[in-house]
C-alpha positions in Angstrom: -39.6 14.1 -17.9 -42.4 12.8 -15.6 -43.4 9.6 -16.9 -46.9 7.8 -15.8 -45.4 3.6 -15.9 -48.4 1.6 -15.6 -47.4 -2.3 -14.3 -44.7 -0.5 -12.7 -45.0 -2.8 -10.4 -44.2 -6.0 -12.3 -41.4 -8.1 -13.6 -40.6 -5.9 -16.4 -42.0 -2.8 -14.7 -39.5 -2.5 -11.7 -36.6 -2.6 -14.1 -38.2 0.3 -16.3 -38.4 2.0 -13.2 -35.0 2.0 -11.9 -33.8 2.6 -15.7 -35.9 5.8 -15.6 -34.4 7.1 -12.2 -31.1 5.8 -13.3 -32.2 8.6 -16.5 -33.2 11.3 -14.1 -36.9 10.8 -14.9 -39.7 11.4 -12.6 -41.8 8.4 -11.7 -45.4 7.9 -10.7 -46.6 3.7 -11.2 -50.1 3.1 -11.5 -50.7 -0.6 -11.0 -53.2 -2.8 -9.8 -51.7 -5.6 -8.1 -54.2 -8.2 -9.9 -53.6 -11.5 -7.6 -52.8 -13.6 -10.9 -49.3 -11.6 -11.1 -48.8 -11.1 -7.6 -49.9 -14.2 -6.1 -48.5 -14.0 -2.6 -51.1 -11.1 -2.2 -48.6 -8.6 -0.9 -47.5 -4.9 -2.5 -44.0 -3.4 -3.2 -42.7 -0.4 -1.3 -41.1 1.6 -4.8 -37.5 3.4 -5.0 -37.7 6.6 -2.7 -39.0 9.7 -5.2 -41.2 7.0 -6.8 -44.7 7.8 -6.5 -46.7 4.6 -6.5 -50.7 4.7 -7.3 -52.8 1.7 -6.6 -55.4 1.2 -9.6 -57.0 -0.5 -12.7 -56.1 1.3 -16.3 -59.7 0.0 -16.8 -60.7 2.8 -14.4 -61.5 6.2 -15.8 -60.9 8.1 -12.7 -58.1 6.2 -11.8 -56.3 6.8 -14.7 -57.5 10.6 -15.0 -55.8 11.0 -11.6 -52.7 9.5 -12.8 -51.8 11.6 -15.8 -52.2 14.8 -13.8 -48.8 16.8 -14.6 -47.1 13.9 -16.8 -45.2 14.2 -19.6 -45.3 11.0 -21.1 -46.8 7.7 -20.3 -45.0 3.5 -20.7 -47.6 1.5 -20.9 -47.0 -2.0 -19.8 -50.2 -3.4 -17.6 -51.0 -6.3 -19.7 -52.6 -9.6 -18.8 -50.0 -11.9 -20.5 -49.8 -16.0 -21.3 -51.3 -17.6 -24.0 -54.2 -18.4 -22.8 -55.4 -22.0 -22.0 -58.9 -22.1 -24.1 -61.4 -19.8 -25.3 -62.7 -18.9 -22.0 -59.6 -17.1 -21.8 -60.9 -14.3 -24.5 -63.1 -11.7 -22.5 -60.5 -11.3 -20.0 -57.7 -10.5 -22.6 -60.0 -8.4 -24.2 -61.2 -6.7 -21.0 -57.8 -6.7 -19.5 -55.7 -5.2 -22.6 -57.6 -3.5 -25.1 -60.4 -1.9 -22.4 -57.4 -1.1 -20.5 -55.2 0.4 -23.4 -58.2 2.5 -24.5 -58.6 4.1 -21.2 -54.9 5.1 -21.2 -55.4 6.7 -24.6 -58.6 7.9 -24.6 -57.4 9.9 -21.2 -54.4 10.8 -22.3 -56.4 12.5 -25.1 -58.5 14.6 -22.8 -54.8 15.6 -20.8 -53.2 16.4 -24.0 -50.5 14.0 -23.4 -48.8 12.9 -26.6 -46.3 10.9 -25.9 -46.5 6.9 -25.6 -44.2 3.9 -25.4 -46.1 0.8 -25.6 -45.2 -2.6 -24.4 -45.9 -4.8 -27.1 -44.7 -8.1 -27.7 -43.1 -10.8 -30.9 -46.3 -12.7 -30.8 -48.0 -10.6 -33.1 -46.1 -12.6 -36.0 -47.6 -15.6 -35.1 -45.1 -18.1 -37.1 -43.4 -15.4 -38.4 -41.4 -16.1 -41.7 -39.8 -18.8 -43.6 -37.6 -19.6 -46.4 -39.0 -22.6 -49.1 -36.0 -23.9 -51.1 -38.7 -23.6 -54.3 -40.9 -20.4 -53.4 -38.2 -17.9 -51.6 -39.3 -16.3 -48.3 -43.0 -16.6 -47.4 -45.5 -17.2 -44.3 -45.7 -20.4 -43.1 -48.6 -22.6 -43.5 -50.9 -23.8 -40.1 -49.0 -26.6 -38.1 -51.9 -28.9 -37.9 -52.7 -31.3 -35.0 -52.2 -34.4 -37.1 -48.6 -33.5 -38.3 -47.9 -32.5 -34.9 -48.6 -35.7 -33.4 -47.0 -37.3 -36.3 -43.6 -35.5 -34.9 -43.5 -32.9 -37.9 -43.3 -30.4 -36.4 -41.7 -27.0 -38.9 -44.8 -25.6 -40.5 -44.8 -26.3 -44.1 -44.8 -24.1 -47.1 -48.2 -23.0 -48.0 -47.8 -23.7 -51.4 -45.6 -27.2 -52.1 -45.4 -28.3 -48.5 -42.3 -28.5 -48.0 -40.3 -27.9 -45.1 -39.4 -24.1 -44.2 -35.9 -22.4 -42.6 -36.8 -19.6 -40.0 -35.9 -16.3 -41.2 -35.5 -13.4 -39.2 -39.2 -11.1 -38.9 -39.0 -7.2 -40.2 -41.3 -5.0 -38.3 -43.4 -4.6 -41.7 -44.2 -8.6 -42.0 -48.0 -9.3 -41.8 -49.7 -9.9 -38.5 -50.7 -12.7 -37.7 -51.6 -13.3 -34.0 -52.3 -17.0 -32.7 -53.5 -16.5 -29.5 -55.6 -14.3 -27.5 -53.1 -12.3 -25.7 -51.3 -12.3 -29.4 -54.8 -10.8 -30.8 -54.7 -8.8 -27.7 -51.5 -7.5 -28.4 -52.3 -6.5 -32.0 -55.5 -4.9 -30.5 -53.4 -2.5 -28.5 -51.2 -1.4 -31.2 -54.0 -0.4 -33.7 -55.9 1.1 -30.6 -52.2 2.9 -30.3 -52.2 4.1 -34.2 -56.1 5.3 -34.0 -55.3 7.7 -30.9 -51.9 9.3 -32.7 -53.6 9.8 -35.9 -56.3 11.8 -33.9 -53.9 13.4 -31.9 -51.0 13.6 -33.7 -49.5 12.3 -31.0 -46.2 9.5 -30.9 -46.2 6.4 -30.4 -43.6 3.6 -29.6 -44.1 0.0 -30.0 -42.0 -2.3 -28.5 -42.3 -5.8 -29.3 -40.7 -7.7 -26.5 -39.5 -11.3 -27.6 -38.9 -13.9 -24.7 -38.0 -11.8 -21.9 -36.0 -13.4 -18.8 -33.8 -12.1 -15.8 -34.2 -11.0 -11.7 -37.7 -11.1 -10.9 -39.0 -13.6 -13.4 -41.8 -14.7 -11.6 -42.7 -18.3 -10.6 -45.4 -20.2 -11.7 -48.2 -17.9 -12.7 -49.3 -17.2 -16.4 -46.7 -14.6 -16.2 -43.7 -17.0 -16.7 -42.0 -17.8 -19.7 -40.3 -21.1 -20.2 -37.7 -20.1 -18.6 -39.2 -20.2 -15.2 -41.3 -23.5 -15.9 -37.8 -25.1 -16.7 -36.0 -23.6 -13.0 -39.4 -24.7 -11.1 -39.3 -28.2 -12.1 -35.1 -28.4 -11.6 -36.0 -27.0 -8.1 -37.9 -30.3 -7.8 -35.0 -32.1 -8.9 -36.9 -33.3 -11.7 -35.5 -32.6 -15.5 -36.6 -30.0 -17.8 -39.7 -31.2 -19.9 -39.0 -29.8 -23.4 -41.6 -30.0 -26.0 -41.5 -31.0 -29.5 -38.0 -31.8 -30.3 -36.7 -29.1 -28.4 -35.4 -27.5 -31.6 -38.0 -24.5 -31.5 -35.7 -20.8 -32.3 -36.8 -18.4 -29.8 -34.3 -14.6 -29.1 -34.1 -14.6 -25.1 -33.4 -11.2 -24.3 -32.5 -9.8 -20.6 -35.1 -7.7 -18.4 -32.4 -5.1 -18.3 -31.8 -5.0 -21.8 -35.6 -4.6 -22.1 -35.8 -1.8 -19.5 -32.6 0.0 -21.1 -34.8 0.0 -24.8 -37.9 1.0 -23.2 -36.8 4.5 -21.7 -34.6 5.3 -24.8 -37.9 5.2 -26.8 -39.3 6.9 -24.3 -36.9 9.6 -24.6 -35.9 9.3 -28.0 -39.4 8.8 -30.0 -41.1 11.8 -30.3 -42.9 11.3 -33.4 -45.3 9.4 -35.9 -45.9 5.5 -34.8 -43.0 3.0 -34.9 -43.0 -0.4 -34.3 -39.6 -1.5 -32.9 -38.6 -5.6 -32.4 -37.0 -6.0 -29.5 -34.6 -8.8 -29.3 -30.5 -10.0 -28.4 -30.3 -10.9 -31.8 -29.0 -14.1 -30.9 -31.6 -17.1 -32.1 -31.7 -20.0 -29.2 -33.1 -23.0 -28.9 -35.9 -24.2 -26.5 -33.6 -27.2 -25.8 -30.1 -25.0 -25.4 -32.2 -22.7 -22.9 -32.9 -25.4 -21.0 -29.6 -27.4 -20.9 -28.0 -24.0 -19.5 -30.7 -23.5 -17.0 -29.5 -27.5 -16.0 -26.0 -26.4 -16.2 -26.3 -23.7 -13.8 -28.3 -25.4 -11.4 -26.4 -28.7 -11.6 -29.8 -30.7 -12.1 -30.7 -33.3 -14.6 -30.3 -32.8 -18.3 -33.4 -31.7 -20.2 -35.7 -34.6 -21.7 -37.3 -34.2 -25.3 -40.7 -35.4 -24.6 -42.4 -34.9 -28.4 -45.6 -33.3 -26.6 -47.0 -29.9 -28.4 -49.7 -27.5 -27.6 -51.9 -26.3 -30.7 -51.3 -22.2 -29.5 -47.7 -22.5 -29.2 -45.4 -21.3 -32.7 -42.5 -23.1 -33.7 -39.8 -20.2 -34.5 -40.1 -16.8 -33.6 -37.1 -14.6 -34.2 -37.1 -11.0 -35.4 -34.7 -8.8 -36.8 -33.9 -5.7 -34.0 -31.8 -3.8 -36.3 -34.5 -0.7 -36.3 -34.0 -0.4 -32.6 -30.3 -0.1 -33.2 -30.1 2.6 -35.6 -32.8 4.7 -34.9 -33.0 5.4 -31.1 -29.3 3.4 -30.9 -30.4 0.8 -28.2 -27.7 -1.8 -27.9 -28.4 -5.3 -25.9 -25.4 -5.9 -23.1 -26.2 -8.8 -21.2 -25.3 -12.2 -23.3 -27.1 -15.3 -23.2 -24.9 -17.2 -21.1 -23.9 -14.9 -18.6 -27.9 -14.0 -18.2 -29.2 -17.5 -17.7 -25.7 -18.4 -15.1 -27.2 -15.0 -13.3 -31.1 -16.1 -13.1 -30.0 -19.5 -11.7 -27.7 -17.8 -9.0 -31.1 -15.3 -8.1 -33.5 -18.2 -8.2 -31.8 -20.4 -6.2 -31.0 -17.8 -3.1 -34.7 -16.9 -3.2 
């Protein structure tokens, strides 16, 4: 096929991109280089064959020019991160559902019908628990008081009592938290609008805690893991918050990129949503310990701080991906995170 890969040139975008060639795909990338991703202010130079496009999926004409002659289209440009306060809302919305409208709206006038969308776990928001009384249900707000009172699980909605995470189907409710998490669900009703005019397909991937080569440093793009290897670089210990105990499914870049062109390939049509994870629930704290492990730095510290937008467990249940397209992850925790700290540390 020749697939359009917007971000192509990002973290999660160059492994998509040798996957696909890996496939036999053709590649064009149409990415923007927006300095909050790539901060040093340079470009990449793509795989030879790769046909790289510099441009906004904001731009009509841009975009127009990119779909000529493709077969299907990965969208990943995204601005990711929470978001650090309401400011933070028109770019999201400028950024990702301006952006994800253009893709479809052009890919409408090209008669493109083929989509793989990167979405992402927050969507959930808290995702699901388990009351000993009430069965499974959706957890209750985590409010600032309890939080700086140390409590920490969100609470049934109904007694109040204390929930176990449960694993998240695709079909729980939505419930977004944040503005790239409302940005996120934005996309993928954008997404369902343009296939139900179109009858086109549609794939979307929701990404939980992705890690791996090219994890970038210190931009709104990092996850955890990178905040955790910047300040061990310092020599200074991890900084977990809470109580460290927050369940999170880290999940390889490669892993990612492998699941990402098999629904390309594989997903021709309706509209799926499709979690993406190892399947293997981790804690905040375990992540970090293994990041200090690798890099023989201090141990982590449990510090008891919190941030109002962050959620406390968010694990979903991949077994869709697995029998439907048959994506498998390879990479295992520990062998992963002993690999990142190798790459970080001969950059």
């Amino acid at each position: 096929m020749r697939v359009l890969l917007t971000g192509g040139a990002g973290f999660i975008g160059k492994q998509v991109t040798a996957q696909l060639i890996a496939c036999g795909h053709e590649v064009r990338i149409l990415d923007s280089f927006r300095p909050d991703v790539h901060r040093d202010g340079s470009t990449w130079t793509p795989p030879e064959g790769v046909e790289l496009r510099i441009g906004d999926v904001r731009d009509n004409e841009a975009v127009e020019q990119a779909l000529t002659a493709i077969d299907a289209v990965i969208h990943l440009a995204a601005k990711v991160g929470l978001g650090v306060d309401i400011g933070d809302l028109p770019d999201y919305a400028a950024t990702n559902d301006v952006g994800t409208t253009t893709v479809l709206a052009a890919m409408a006038r090209k008669g493109i019908g083929r989509l793989t969308l990167a979405s992402s776990m927050v969507v959930y928001g808290e995702g699901i628990g388990r009351c000993p009384e009430h069965g499974s249900t959706v957890p209750g707000p985590r409010l600032e008081s309890a939080l700086a009172a140390g409590q920490f699980d969100p609470p049934c909605p109904k007694c109040g009592r204390r929930l176990d995470a449960e694993l998240v189907p695709e079909d729980a409710r939505l419930d977004p938290r944040s503005a790239y998490a409302s940005s996120k669900v934005a996309q993928e009703h954008y997404t369902s609008n343009w296939a139900r005019a179109t009858g086109g397909s549609a794939a979307m991937l929701r990404y939980h805690n992705v890690y791996g080569p090219g994890l970038p440093r210190d931009t709104p793009y990092a996850g955890v893991a990178a905040i955790f290897m910047s300040m061990l670089r310092k020599g200074k210990a991890p900084s977990v918050f809470e109580d460290g105990k927050q369940r999170r499914d880290f999940i390889h870049v490669r892993d990612i990129a492998a699941a990402t062109v098999l629904a390309c390939e594989r997903h021709t049509s309706g509209v799926t949503a499709f979690n993406v994870g190892s399947g293997r629930p981790t804690t905040i704290h375990e992540m970090a310990a293994a990041l200090a492990h690798a890099l023989q730095g201090p141990v982590p510290v449990v510090t008891g701080q919190y941030r109002l937008g962050d959620v406390r467990h968010i694990t979903a249940d991949s077994a869709r991906l697995r029998s439907e397209p048959g994506w498998r992850p390879t990479v295992d925790f520990e062998t992963g995170m002993g690999e990142l700290a190798r790459l970080d540390s001969s950059r």
